[in-house]
N, C-alpha and C positions, 0 to 999 in steps of 0.2 A: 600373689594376692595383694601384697604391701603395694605395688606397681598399678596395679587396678583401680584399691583405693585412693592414692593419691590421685590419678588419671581424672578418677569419679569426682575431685574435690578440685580438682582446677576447675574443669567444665561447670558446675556449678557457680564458681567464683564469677567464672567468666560470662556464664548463659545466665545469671540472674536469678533470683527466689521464683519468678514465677514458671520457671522453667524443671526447676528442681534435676533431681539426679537420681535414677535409678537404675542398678545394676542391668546389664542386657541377659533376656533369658534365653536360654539355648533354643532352637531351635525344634519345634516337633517331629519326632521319629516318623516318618512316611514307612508306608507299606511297600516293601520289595517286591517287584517283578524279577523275576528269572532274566539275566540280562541272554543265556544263553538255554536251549531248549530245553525240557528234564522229561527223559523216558519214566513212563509210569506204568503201573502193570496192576489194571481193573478189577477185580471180582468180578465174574458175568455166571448167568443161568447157562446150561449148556444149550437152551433153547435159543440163546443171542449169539450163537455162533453160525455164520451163514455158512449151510451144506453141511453143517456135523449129521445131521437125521439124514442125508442123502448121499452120505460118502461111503465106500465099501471101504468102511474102519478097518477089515478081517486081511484087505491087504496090505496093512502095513503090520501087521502083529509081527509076520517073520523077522520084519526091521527093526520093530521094540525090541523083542528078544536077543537080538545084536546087542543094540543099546547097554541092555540089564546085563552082558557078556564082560564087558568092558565099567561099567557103574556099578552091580549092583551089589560089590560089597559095602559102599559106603554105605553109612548109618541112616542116612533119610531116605537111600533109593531101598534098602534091604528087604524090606518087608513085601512091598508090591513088586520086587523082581521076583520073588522066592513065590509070593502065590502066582503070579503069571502063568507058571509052568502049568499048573494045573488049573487053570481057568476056565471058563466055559465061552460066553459071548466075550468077547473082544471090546462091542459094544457098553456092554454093561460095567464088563471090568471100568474098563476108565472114566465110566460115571458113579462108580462107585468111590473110587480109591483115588480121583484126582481132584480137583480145582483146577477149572478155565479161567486163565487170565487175559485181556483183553491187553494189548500193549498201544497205547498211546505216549503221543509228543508233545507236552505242552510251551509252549513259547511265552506266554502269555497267563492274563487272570482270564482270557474268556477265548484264545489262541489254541487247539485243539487241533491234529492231526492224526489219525491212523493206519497212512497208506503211505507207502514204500516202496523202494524199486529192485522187482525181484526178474532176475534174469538167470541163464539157465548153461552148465557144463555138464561133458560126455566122455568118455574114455575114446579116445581116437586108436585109431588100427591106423602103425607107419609100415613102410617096406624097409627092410633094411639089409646090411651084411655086416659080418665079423670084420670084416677089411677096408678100406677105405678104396675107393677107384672113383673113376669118372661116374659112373651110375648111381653111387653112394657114399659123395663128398660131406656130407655134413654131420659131425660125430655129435653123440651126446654124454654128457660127462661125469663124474664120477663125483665128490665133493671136494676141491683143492685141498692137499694136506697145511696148506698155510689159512686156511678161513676157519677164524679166529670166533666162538660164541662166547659171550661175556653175560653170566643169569644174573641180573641187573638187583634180583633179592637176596642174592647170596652176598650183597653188602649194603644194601638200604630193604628191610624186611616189608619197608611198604611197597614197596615195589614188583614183589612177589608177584611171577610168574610173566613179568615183563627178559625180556634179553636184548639185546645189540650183537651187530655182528659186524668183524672187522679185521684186520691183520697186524701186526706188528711192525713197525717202521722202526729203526732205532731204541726208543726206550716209551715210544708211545704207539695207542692203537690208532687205526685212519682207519676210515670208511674202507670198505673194500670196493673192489676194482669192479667198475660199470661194464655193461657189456661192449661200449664201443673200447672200452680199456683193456679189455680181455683178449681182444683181437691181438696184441702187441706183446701179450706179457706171456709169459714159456713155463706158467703154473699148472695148466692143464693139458701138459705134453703129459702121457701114459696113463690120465682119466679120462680116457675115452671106452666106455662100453661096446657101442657099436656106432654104425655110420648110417644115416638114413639118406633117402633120394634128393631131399626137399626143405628147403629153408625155411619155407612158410611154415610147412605142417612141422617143422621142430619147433618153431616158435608157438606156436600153438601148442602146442602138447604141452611145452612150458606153461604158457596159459590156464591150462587143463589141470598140469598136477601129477599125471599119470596117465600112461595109457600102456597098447600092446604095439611089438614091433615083431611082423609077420618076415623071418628070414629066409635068406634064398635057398639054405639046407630043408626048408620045408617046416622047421620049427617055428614058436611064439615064444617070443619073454615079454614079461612083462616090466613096464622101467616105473618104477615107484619114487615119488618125493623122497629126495634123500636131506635137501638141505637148500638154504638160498641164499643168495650175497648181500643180504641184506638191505638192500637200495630198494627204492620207495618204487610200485608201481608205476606204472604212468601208460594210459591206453593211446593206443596208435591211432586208435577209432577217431578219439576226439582231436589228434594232429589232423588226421587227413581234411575232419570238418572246419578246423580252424584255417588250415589249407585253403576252405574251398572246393577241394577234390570230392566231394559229396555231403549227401545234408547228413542230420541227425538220426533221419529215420532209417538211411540206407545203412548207416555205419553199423551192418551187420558183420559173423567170422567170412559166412558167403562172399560179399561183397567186396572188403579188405582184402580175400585172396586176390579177389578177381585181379582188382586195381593194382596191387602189386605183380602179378602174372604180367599185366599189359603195361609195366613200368618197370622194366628187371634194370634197369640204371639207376633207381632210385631205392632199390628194394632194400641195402643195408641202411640207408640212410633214416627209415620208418622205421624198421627193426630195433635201430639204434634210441627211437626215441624211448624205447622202456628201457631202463638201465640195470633195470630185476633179471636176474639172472636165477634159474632155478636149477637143481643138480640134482642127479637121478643116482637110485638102485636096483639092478637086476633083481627079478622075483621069477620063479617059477610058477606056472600058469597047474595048477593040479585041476581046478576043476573048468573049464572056460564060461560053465552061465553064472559063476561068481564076481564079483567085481570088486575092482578094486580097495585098498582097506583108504580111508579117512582120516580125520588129523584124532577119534577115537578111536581110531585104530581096530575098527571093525570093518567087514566089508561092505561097500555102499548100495543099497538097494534102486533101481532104476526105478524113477517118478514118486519114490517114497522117501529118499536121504537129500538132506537137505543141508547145506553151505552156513553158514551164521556168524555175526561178530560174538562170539564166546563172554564179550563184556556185558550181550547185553542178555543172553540169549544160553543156559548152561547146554554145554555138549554132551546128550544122549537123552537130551530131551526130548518127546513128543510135543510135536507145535500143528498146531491146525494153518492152513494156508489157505486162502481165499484169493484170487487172484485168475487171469486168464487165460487159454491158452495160446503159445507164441503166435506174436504179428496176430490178435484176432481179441476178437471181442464173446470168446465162446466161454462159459464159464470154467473154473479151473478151480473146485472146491476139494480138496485132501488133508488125510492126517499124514505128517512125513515127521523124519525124525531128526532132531539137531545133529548132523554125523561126523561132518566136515569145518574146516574153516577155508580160508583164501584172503590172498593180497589185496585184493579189492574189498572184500566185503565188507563193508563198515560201518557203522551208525545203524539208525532207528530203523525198524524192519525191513532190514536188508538183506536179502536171500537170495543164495545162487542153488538151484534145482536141478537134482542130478539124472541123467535122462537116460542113461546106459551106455551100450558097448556097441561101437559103429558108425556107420556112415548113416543111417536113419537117426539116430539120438542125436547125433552132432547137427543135422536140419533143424530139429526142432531147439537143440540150444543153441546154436547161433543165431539164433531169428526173436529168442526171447527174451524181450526187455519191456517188460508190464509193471504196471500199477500192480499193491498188493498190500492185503492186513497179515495181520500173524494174532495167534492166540495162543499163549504158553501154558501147556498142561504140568502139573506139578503134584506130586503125593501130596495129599490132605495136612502130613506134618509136615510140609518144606513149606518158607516162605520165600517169595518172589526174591528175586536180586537186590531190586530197590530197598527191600528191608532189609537186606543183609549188611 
């Protein structure tokens, strides 16, 4: 302050009386824009949800009830799992006992978006055998006993429910080993489950998450998400397009096979470009129109479980989905339920749709990458995320 006023009292000397001296005043606070997007989550009527009055709500009830298996001891889901059981309409229950919320993107003071890219995964059926031969060289693996998880909140509490994954090198952890790295290194000698016919469709099932593997004994197991190397996605789709080997719109799972079928010289090289490697668990198949369990850990309902970033979106929530059916412009309005998560799925209403068990579901989610809104249903006492 002493520095200032001296400063004030030179200038003066110097600029003359008629010029005078007056301290400088700060600056006025301006109104902040969001320099980066912020997910928001609406109040609406249930009448501003497009296709809620025209959706057969009564097929996903089975899937809530998954949902309320896995949630609904906690304290906010407890109430409306416990009456579910004996409910009547389907319909009515969740205009009764919930709140729709509209999820938008804002960017901006007048910057507004609420459409997202919802694309769609299936439980693939491999061939396989117990033994590895020419027929069935490519194994799938177990989780290396050296992959290393670090729960990132068990020593920064903010960080809760965040992890890393990695391995010990000397007296620190490293990234763990990429899949063109894995090629080299003698960690997943004796985690091998079984061996399938097909490098693509292994890579795909990674993909996937889970699927079933049809053996030559005439049995199925099923090979469930065990664990993953932690290394960032990265889609081959979008190599091939940066390639030039096909546009945006082809870079379908169809398509990708093809190209790689008709380019076996090149095929680790693509493979190579995801460095995510996913690791599997043998599951016994007791019932086979069951599917798969989810990152809730229940099993996923075909055209009604749905994929979600969990930061934005809680898991075993009922989410209304508006959006169309793959490659087409036919409408595609349903109640499906938050079930799952995935390596891609990220940001503002981002949704992978899970289609079933086969070679018919894997047609329609490999072909589907649509535009799409989301509406988050939630018990009358929860509040949205945002407020939490």
């Amino acid at each position: 302050m002493l520095k200032l006023l001296f400063r004030c009292t030179v200038l003066c000397a110097l600029g003359g009386l008629l010029h005078g001296c007056v301290t400088p005043k700060a600056p006025e606070p301006q109104p902040t824009i969001p320099s980066t997007p912020q997910v928001r989550y609406e109040p609406v009527n249930w009448n501003q949800i497009e296709g809620w009055q025209t959706d057969s709500v009564q097929e996903a009830w089975s899937a809530f009830l998954n949902s309320c298996r896995a949630i609904g001891q906690r304290p906010e889901w407890m109430s409306v799992c416990t009456d579910a059981v004996s409910a009547g309409s389907p319909r009515s229950f969740f205009e009764s006992r919930f709140t729709p919320y509209r999820i938008v993107q804002r960017g901006g003071l007048a910057d507004v978006s609420d459409s997202g890219l919802i694309t769609g995964y299936y439980e693939p059926v491999l061939r396989g055998a117990r033994r590895a031969s020419a027929s069935f060289p490519v194994p799938l693996y177990a989780p290396p006993d050296d992959l290393l998880t670090v729960e990132l909140g068990d020593l920064y509490p903010e960080l809760k429910g965040k992890r890393v994954r990695g391995r010990v090198q000397g007296k620190k952890v490293v990234p763990y080993f990429t899949r063109a790295e894995l090629t080299n290194q003698p960690v997943l000698k004796g985690k091998e489950i079984v061996w399938v016919d097909n490098a693509v469709d292994a890579f795909f099932l990674e993909v996937q998450g889970s699927g079933r593997v049809q053996l030559t004994d005439g049995t199925t197991i099923r090979v469930a998400y065990a664990d993953q190397n932690g290394q960032p996605y990265r889609s081959i789709g979008r190599y091939l397009v940066d390639l030039g080997e096909m546009t945006l719109d082809q870079a379908s799972a169809q398509e990708i096979r093809r190209w790689v079928i008709s380019h076996p010289e090149r095929k680790q090289e693509v493979l190579n470009v995801n460095p995510s490697v996913v690791f599997f668990r043998e599951e016994r198949i007791e019932d086979p129109q069951i599917g798969p369990k989810g990152a809730l850990g229940v099993p996923l309902t075909g055209g009604r479980s749905l994929a979600v970033d969990p930061l934005l979106i809680p898991l075993g929530a009922p989410v209304f989905l508006a959006t169309t059916q793959p490659n087409s412009t036919v409408l595609l309005q349903r109640l499906v339920m938050a079930q799952d998560t995935g390596g891609a799925i990220r940001g503002f209403n981002r949704g992978d749709l899970f289609w079933g068990t086969g070679t018919a579901a894997g047609e329609l989610a490999g072909r589907m990458k649509q535009q799409g809104r989301m509406w988050l249903l939630l018990p009358k006492n929860m509040p949205p995320p945002a407020a939490r």
